[in-house]
C-alpha positions in Angstrom: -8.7 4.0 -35.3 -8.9 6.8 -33.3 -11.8 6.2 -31.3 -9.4 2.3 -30.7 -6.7 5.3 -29.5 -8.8 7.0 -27.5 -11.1 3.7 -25.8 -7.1 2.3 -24.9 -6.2 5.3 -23.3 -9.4 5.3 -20.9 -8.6 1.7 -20.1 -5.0 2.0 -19.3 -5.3 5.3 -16.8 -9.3 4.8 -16.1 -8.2 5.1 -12.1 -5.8 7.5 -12.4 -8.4 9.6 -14.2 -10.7 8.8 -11.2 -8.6 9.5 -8.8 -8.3 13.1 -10.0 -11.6 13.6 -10.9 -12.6 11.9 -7.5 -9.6 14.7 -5.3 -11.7 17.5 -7.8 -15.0 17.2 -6.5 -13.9 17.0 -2.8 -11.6 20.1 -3.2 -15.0 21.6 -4.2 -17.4 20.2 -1.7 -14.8 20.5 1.8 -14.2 24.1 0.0 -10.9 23.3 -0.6 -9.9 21.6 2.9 -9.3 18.3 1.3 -5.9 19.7 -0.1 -4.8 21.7 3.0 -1.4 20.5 3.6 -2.4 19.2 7.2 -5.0 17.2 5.8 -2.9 16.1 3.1 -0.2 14.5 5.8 -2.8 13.5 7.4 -4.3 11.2 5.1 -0.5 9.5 4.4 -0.1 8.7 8.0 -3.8 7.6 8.6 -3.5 5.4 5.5 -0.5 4.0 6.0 -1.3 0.6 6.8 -3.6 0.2 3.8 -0.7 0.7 1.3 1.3 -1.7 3.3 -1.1 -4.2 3.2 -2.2 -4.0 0.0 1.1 -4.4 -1.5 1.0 -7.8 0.4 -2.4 -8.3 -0.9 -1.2 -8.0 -4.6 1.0 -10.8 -4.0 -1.7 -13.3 -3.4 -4.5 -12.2 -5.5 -1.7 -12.7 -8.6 -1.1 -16.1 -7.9 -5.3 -16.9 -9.3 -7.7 -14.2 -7.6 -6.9 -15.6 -3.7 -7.1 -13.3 -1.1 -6.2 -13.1 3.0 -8.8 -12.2 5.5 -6.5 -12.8 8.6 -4.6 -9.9 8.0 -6.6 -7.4 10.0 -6.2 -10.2 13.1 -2.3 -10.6 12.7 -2.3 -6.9 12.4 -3.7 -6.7 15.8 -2.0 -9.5 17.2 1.1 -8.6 16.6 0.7 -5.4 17.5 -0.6 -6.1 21.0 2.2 -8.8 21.6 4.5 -5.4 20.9 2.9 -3.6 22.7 2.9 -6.3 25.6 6.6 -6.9 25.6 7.4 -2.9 25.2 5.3 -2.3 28.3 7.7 -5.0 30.1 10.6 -2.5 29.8 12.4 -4.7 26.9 14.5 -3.0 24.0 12.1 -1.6 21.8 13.8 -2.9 18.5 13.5 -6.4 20.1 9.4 -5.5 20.0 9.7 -4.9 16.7 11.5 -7.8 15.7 9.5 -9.7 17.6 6.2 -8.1 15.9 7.8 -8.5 12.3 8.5 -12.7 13.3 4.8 -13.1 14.5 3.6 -11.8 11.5 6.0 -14.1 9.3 5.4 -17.1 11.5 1.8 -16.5 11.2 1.8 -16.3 7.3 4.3 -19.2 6.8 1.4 -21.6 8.6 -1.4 -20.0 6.6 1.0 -20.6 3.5 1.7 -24.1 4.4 -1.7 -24.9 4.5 -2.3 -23.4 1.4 0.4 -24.4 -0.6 0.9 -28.2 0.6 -2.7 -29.2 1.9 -4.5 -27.3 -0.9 -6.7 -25.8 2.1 -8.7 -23.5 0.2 -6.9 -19.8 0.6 -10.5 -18.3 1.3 -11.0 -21.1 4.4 -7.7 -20.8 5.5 -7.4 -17.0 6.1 -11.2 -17.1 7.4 -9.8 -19.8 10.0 -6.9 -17.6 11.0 -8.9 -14.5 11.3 -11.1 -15.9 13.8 -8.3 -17.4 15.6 -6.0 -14.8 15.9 -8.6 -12.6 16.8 -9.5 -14.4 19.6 -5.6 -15.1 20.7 -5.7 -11.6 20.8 -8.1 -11.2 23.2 -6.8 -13.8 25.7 -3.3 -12.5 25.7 -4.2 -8.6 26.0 -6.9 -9.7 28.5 -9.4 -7.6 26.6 -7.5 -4.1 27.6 -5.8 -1.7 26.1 -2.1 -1.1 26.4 -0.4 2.0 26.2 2.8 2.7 24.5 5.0 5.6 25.6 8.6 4.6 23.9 9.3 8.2 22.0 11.7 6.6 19.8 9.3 3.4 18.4 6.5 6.2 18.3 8.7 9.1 16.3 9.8 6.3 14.1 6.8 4.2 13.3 4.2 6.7 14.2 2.3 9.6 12.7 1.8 12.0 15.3 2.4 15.6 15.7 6.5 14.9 16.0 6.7 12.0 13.5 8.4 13.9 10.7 12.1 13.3 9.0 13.5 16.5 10.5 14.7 20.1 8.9 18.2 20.2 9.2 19.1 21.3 5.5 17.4 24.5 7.2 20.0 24.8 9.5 22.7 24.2 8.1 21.8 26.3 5.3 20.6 29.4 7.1 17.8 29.6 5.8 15.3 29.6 9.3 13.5 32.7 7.6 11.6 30.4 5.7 8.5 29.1 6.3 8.8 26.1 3.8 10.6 23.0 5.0 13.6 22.9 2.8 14.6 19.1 3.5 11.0 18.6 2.3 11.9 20.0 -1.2 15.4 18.7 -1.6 14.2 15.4 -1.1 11.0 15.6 -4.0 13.5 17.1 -6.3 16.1 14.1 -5.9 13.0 12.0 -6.2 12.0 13.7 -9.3 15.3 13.6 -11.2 16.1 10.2 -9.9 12.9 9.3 -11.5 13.0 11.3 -14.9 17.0 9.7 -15.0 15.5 6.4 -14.9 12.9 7.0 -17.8 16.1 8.6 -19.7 18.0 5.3 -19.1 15.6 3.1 -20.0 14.2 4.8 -23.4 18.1 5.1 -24.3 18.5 1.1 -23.9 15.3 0.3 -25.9 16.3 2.5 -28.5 19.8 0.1 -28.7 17.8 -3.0 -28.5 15.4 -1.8 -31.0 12.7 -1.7 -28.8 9.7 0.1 -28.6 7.1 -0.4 -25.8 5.9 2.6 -26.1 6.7 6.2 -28.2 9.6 7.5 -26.1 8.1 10.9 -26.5 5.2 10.4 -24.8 7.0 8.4 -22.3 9.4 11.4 -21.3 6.3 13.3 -21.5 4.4 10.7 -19.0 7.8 10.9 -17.1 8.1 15.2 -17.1 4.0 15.1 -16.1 4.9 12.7 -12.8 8.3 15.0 -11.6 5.7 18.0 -11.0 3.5 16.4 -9.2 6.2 15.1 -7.2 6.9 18.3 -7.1 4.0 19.9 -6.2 2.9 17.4 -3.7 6.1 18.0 -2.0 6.2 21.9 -1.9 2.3 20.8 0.3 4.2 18.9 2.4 6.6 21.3 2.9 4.1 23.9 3.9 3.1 21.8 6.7 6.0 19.9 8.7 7.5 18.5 5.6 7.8 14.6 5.2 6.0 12.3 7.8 8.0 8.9 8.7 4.3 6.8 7.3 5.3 7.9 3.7 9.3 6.9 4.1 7.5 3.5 5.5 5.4 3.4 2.6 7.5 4.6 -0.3 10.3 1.9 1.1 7.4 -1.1 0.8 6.6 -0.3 -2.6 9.5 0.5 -4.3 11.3 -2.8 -3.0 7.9 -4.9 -3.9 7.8 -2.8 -7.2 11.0 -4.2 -8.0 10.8 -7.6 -6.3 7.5 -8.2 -9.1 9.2 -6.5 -12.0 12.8 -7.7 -11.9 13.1 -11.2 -10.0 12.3 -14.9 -10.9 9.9 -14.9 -7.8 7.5 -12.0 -9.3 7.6 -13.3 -12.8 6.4 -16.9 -11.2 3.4 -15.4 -9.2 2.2 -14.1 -12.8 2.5 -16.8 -14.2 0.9 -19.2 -11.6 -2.2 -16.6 -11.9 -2.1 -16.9 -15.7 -1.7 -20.3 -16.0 -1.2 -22.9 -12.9 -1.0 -25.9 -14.8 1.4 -24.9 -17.3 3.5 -22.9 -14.8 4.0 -26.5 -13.1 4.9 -28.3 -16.1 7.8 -25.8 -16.9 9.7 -26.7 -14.2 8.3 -23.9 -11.2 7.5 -25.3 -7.7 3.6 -23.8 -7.7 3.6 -24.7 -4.2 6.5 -23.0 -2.8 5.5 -19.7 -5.0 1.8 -20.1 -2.7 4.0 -20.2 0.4 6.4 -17.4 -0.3 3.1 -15.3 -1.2 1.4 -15.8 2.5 4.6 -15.9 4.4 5.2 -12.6 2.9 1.7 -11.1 3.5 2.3 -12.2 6.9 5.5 -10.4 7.2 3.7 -7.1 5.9 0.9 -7.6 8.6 3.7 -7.7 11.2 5.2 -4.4 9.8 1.3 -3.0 9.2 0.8 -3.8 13.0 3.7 -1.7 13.5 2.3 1.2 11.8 -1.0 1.0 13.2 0.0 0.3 17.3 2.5 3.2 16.2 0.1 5.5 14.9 -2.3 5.2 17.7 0.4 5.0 20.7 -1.1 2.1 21.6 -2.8 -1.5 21.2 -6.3 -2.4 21.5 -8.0 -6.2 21.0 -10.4 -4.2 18.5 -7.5 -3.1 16.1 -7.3 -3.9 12.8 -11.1 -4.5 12.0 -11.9 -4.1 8.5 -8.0 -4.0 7.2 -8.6 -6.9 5.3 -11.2 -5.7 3.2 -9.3 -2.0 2.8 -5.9 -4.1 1.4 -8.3 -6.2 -1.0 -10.3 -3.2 -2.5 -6.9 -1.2 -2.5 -6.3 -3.7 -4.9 -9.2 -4.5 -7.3 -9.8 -0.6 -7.6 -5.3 -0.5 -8.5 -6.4 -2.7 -11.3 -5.5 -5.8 -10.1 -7.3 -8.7 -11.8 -10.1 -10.9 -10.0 -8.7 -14.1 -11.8 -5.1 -13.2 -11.1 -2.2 -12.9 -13.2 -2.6 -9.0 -13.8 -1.7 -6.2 -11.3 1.1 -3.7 -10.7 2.6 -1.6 -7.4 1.3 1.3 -9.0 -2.3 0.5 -9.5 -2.3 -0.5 -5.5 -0.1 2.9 -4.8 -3.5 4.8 -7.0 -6.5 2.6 -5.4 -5.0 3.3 -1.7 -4.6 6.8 -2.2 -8.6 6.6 -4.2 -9.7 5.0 -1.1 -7.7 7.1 1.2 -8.8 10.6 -0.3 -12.8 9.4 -0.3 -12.3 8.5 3.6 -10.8 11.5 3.9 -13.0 13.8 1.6 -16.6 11.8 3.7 -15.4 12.5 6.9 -14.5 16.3 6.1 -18.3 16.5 5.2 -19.4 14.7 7.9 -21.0 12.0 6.2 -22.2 9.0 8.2 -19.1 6.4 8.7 -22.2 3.9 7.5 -22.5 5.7 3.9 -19.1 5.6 3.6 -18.7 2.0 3.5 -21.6 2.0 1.3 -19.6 4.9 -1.4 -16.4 2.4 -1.2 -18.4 -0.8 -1.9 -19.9 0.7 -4.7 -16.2 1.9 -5.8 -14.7 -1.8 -5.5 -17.8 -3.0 -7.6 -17.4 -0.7 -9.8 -14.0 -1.2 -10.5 -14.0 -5.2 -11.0 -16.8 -4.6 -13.3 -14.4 -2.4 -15.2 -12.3 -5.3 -15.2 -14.8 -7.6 -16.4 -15.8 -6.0 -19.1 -12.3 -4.8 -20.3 -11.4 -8.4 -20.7 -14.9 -8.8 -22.6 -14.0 -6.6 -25.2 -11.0 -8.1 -26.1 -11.5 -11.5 -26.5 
């Protein structure tokens, strides 16, 4: 029984367990640089676009396994179209608009395909990252294009002044301190907001009779989680406090978080990826729930273009190499199943942060960027085998 107990528990938080043990050795080979609270913001803002994308990504592996390799390409092409139209003098929220419209545009075809021709998902994408990848080229003309709009940078971007500001200091008085204390206040609303929410939901299951899981252990999962909310906000405070990446990034995942856990259109990707043919025959338009998938990956490509043109402070044809395969991994290491049907926000939130603190940690040490895509395909293989042979073991 208890070996049962303990075999569960290395299941259910094997990443989570990785990810620590993974942030422990580098602490102890950068000599502790790896935490440093620069380092730390760094990472969010360098990362950015993989959290993005993989949230997007979860989508469409749930509905059966199916992935998106264009993404990298719309990143970049909407991103230089942006760029293109900011460098004309226009309103820069009409850029960005325009960026977020490309992206959709772009994923509604690739969905249509999918969904209504029954174009093969793996085809499809592989056809769209070739062509938007060359689109790119002829409409940037193979240069680079500078963006110089403080506002779209200070918003979007993660440079040295893209941080939510310190007024609370201010207002407060309290410019002796080195911590920022807007920083603080906002992990400590975060951290009741989320401890309130365990509260409230234990108290409900306990009137429905109810028991997912023991509610002690739950409020003690929940009290673990507010300190390191905690703590990871009193690093970010020591620095400049909280970079505009994470608010992009926190906003993504909580609305997808809740989009997949509380709406008809998240309960019908799990069940296409469980079961397509008897999803159909209750009644669910399969197609449409393909569509909604790749229009929405789209979408998230538009705003990961965003990010990345944002980030950089400008747009280059070579942009968004490789994003694809960061969103997809981000995934599979999260948990996400390779036959669909199983996933959730936070497993992508834990294997973007995994892949994120391993890019990080290698390039502290100065290891080869070719070993380092050799450490993180051994990680994503790794991880579906975990899969694999969790779902072994219980059939």
């Amino acid at each position: 029984m208890k070996e049962n107990v303990i075999a569960s528990f290395f299941q259910k938080y094997a990443m989570i367990l990785a990810l620590i043990a993974v942030v422990i050795y580098f602490n102890f080979a950068t000599d502790g640089k790896i935490l440093y609270a620069q380092n730390v913001n760094n990472l969010i803002s360098q990362n950015a676009y993989v959290f993005v994308l993989a949230t997007g990504m979860l989508m469409c592996i749930l509905t059966g396994g199916n992935i998106d390799l264009a993404v990298g390409s719309v990143v970049c092409f909407a991103g230089g179209v942006g760029a293109l139209i900011m460098k004309s003098g226009m309103n820069v929220w009409f850029a960005v608009i325009v960026m977020l419209i490309i992206g959709l545009i772009i994923g509604a075809f690739q969905g249509y395909w999918i969904a209504w021709v029954s174009v093969p998902p793996f085809i499809a994408t592989l056809a769209g990252m070739y062509a938007f990848r060359g689109l790119v080229n002829v409409v940037m003309k193979g240069l680079a294009v500078g963006i110089n709009d403080e506002v779209f940078l200070k918003v979007f971007g993660g440079g040295a002044d893209c941080y939510i500001p310190d007024k609370l200091k201010t207002i407060l008085g309290m410019e002796s301190i080195e911590l920022n204390i807007t920083c603080l206040v906002i992990g400590a609303i975060v951290a009741l907001i989320y401890l309130a929410t365990t509260v409230i939901g234990v108290i409900k299951e306990r009137k429905l009779n109810i028991v997912s899981e023991n509610p002690l252990i739950k409020l003690l999962k929940a009290v673990v989680i507010c300190i390191v909310i905690m703590v990871f906000s009193c690093v970010l405070a020591s620095y400049k406090g909280v970079p505009t990446g994470l608010i992009w990034i926190a906003a993504v995942m909580l609305i997808y978080n809740y989009v997949l856990n509380n709406t008809a259109i998240g309960r019908y990707l799990y069940a296409v990826g469980g079961n397509e043919k008897a999803t159909a025959l209750s009644g669910v338009n399969t197609k449409l729930v393909y569509f909604i998938a790749y229009a929405n990956m789209g979408f998230l490509a538009g705003l990961a273009g965003i990010l990345t043109v944002a980030r950089a402070a400008s747009a280059q044809p070579t942009y968004g190499q490789g994003y694809e395969m960061d969103a997809i991994a981000a995934c599979f290491i999260g948990g996400a199943s390779a036959y669909g049907g199983t996933g959730k926000i936070s497993g992508v939130f834990i294997g973007a942060a995994l892949l994120g603190v391993i890019n990080q940690g290698m390039s502290i040490m100065g290891v080869d960027s070719n070993y380092q895509k050799v450490v993180k395909g051994l990680v994503l293989l790794l991880a579906v085998m975990f899969d694999i042979l969790s779902k072994r073991e219980k059939q």
